[in-house]
C-alpha positions in Angstrom: -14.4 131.9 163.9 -15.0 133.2 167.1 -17.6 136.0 168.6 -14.9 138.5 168.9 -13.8 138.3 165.7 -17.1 138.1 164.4 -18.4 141.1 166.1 -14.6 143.0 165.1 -15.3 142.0 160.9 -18.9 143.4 161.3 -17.6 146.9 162.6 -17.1 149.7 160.4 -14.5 152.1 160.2 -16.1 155.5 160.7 -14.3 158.7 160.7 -11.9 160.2 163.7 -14.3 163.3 164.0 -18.1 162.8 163.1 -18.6 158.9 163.2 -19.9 158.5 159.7 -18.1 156.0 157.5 -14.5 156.5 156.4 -14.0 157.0 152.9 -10.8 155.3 151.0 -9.3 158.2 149.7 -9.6 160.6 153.2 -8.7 157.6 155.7 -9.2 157.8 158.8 -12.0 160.4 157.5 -15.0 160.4 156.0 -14.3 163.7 154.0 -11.3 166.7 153.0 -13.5 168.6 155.5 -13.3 166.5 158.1 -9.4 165.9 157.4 -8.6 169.8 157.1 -10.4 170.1 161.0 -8.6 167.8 162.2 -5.3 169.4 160.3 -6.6 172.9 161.5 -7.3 171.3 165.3 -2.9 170.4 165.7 -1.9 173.2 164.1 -4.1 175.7 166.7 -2.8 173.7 169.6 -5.7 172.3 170.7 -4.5 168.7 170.5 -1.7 167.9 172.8 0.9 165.1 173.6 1.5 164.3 176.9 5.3 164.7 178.0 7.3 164.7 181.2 9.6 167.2 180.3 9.9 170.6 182.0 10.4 173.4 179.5 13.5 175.5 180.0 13.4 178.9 181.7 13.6 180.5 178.0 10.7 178.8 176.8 9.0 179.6 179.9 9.2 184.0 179.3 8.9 183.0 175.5 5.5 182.3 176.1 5.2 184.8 179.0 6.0 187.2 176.1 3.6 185.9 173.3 0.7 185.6 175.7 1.1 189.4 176.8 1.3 189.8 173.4 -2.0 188.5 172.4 -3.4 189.9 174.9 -3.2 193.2 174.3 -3.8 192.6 170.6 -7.2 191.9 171.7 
């Protein structure tokens, strides 16, 4: 066995969000807490894929509209 895979058996797996250890049943979490953040994180928008496509015109005001929206809800 070499150092590298020494050094990759000794690691382990600690959760997506807070670094302590994963727990079986909430892989790759450590908790239902930390798994509904992360759930709560996509569904909010604040993670985002990277694409190369150029949203259509329609998309574009559709936003346009729900932004103006929001805004003046607030």
């Amino acid at each position: 066995m070499g150092l590298v895979e020494i050094m990759t058996f000794n690691k382990k797996a600690v959760c997506a969000l807070c670094d302590k250890p994963q727990a079986k049943s909430y892989k790759p979490f450590c908790s239902a807490r930390c798994k509904l953040i992360d759930l709560g994180n996509w569904m909010s928008g604040d993670y985002k894929l990277p694409s190369e496509e150029v949203p259509s015109e329609a998309e574009v005001l559709d936003l346009s509209d729900y932004l103006s929206q929001k805004k003046q809800q607030v």
